[in-house]
N, C-alpha and C positions, 0 to 999 in steps of 0.2 A: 711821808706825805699822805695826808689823806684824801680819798676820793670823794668824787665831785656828788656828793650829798645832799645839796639844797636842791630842792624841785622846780624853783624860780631859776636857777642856774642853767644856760644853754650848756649841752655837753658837746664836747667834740667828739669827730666823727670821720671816720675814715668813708670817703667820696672819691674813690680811684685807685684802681691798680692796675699794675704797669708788669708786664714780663718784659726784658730786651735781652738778646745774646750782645755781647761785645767784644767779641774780638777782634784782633786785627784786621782780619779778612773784610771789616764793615768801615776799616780807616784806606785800604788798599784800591788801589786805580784798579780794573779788568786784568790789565794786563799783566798784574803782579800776582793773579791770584796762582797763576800753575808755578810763580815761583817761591811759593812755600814750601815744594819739597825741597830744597836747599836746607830749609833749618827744620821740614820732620823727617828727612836722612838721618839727624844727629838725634834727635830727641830719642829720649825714652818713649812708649807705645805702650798701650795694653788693645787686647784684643776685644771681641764683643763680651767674652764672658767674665772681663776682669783682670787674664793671665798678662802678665806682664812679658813684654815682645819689642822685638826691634823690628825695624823698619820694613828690613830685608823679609823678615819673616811676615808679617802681615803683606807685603806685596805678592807673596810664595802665595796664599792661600787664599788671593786676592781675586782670584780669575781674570775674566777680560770684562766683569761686570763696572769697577769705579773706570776704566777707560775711557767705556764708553761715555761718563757722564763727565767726562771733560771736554765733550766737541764743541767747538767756537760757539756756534750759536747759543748752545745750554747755558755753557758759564755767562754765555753777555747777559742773556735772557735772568736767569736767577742773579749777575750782579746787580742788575739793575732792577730788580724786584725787590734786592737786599735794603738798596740804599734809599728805595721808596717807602720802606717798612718803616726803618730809623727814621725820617722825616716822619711819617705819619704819627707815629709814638710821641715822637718826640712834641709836635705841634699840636695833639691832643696833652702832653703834660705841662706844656708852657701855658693853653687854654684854659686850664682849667681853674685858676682864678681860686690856688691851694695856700693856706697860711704857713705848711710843714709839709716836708715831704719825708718818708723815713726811706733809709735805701740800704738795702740787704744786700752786701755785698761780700765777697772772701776775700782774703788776703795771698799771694802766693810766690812768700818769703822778701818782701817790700820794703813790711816795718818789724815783721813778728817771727821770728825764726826760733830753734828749737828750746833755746835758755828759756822764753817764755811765750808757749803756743797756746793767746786763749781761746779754748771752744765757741763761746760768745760773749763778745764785748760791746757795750755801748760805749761810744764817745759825747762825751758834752762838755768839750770846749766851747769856746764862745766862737771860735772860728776853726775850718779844716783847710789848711794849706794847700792850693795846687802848685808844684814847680816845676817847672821846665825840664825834659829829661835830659838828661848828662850823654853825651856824646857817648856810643861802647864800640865794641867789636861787632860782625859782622856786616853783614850786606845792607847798602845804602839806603836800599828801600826799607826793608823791616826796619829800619830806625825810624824812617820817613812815618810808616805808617803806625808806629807805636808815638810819634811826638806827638800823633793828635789825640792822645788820649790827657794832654795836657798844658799847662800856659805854654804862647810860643817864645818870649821873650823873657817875661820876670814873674815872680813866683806875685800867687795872692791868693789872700784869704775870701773864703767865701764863710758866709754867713751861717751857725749852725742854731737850730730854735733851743739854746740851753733850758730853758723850761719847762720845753716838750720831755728834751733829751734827761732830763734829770728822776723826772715824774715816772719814765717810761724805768728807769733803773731803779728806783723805789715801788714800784707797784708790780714788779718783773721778779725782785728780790720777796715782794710778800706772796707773790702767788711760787717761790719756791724753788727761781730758780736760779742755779749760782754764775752770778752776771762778772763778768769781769767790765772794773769801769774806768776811763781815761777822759782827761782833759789834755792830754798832751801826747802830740805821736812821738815815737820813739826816735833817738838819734842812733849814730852811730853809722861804725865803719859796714859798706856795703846796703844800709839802709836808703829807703826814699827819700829826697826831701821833704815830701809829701805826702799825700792821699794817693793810692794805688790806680792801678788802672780801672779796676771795676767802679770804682769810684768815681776817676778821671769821666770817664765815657762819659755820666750822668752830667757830669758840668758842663763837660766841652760839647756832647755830642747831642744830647737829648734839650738839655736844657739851652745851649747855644752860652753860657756863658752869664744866664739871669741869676741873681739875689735871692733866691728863693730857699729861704733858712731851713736845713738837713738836720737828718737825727741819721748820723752813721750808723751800721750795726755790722759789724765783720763776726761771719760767721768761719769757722776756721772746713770749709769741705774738704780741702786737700789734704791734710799729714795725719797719718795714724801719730797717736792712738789717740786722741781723744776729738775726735770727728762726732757731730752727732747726729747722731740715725734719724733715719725719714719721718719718724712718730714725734722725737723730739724738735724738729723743725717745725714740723705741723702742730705742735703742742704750744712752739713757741709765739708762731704765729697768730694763735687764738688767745694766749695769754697778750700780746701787741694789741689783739684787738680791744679787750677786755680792758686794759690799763688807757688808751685812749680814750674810750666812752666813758671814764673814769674822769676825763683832765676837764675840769672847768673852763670854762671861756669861748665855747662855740667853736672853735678851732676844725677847719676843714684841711684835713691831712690825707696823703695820697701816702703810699706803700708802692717802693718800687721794688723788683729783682734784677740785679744787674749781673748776667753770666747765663752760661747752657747755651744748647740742649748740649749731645752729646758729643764729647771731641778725646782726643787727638783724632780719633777711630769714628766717623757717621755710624750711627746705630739707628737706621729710620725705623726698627721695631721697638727699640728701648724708646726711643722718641714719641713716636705712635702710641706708645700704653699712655707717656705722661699726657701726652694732650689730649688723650681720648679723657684719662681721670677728671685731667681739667676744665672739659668740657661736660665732663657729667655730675661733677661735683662730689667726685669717689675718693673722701677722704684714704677710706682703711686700701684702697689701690696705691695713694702714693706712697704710705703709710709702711704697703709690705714691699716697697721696689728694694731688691736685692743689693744690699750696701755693695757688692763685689763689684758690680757693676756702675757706681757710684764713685768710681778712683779718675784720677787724674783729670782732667777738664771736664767731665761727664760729674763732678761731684760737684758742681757747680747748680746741677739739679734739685739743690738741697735750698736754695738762694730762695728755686721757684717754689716748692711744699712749702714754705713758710713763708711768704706773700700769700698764699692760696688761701690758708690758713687763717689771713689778718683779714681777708676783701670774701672767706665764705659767702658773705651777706649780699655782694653786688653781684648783678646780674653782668655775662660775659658777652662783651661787646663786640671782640674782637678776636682773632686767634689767627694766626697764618706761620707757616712753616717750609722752607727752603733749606734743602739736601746740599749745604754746603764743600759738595767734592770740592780736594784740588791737587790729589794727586795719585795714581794707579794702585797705589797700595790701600786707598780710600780713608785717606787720612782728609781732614777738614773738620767743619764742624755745622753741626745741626741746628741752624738757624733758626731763632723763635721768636715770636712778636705777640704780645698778647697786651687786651685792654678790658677792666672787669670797672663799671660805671653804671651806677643807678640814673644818671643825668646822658641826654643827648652828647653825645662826641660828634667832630666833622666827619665827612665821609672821608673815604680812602680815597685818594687819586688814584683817577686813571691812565691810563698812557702808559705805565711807565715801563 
């Protein structure tokens, strides 16, 4: 496909970008959030510097410090900061009056498990599946608050800009880099019906559920071995941007990151360096952040270096950030909101 070469030609142009964390903890009532330790008793853990640990053992080395930051009034105070964030996001990306949205999100083991894990994949189907999640095991709540990451009754296709999405795999492949590409999610036994939850969020939660035609891009942060490091996100992300300014047609497209900061384990100092980077516009800082420290929901942070990457160019609107404890062993997650907009966005509410 070639790029957009006539001088008479409006080019498209990426007008917005969007960080959101998503997890559960931002679908969860207050009251459910101290009861995450139920299911990170069981989980797997890694510690701040990457080591991998259980539960038990990160509570051992835990102090009386994440304790403290579960007194009633903190949690209500930061729930309710949480869910003002995600409104605010979200009613700045519905505003913003985008013809494409692209959304950088991982997969983690949904649709893509280890027969075939791609590093990065675009999808350009003509449409991405949301369905309804399948009844499973555990506690009533965590179901509760994982169904809203997706339709509550019957499955539906949302709209994907196949000509964005096609362009962006041709112009991705000439600048060098090897794209793994899909028009069709994967079946089978144990798989999604659909689009994952990183995914889900951005329909159900940010977007509220609008037609605003996506260009998926699953980036694989979680399973070694072929995870790609902070340079190549951030490389990837400037090549996104490059092949956009590329696509004819005037096209006003937003780049979102859907995931982060850091989880199982709050890391408010690993957190701290990304947002300071992102705030100062310190490519070769996200560039050198310690892959080790990049494992299990904290590699999620790879989502954010390449959004950063695609919206270099816009000035940062927005940034805010919540210590999402939710239990003594200081398990939770590092909540992050961020908005990068050469154009006016609404203000933040207040109150909340």
């Amino acid at each position: 496909m070639q790029g957009n070469t006539d001088p008479g030609t409006p080019r498209s142009r990426i007008v917005l970008g969007i960080g959101s964390s998503h997890t559960p903890m931002l679908n969860a009532a207050l009251d459910d959030w101290p009861r995450f330790v139920e299911l990170d008793r069981l989980r797997p853990h890694r510690d701040k510097s990457g080591r991998p640990v259980t539960y038990d053992q990160l509570l051992a080395i835990a102090g009386d410090g994440p304790a403290r930051e579960l007194a009633p009034e903190l949690l209500a105070r930061r729930h309710a900061g949480a869910m003002a964030q995600v409104e605010h996001v979200g009613a700045v990306l519905r505003g913003a009056k985008l013809d494409a949205l692209v959304i950088v999100g991982d997969d983690q083991k949904e649709l893509f498990f280890t027969d075939v894990q791609p590093s990065v994949l675009v999808y350009h189907g003509a449409t991405i599946r949301n369905a309804p999640l399948k009844d499973r095991p555990g506690p009533r709540w965590a179901f509760e608050a994982s169904r809203r990451f997706y339709e509550p009754e019957v499955p539906r296709d949302y709209p994907v800009h196949q000509a964005l999405a096609q362009h962006l795999v041709a112009e991705l492949v000439r600048d060098e880099f090897d794209i793994v590409s899909s028009d069709t999610l994967p079946e089978g036994p144990g798989r999604m019906l659909g689009e994952g939850h990183a995914f889900g969020f951005v329909h159900r939660r940010l977007l509220q559920g609008a037609d605003l035609p996506v260009v998926p891009i699953f980036l694989n942060t979680y399973y070694p071995p072929n995870q790609p490091t902070p340079r190549r996100c951030w490389r990837l992300g400037e090549a996104i941007l490059r092949a956009i300014e590329r696509h004819p047609g005037g096209l006003r497209v937003g780049v979102i990151a859907s995931g982060g900061l850091s989880h199982f384990t709050v890391d408010e100092e690993l957190d701290g360096r990304v947002l300071q980077a992102l705030r100062e516009r310190d490519a070769e800082a996200l560039c050198a952040l310690p892959t080790a420290q990049l494992e299990s929901g904290s590699s999620e942070i790879r989502n954010w270096i390449c959004m950063a990457g695609a919206t270099q160019h816009l000035p940062l609107q927005h940034l805010a950030y919540i210590p999402g404890y939710r239990t003594p062993a200081g398990t939770g997650t590092g909540l992050a909101f961020g908005i990068w907009s050469a154009e006016a966005v609404p203000p933040e509410a207040t109150g909340a």
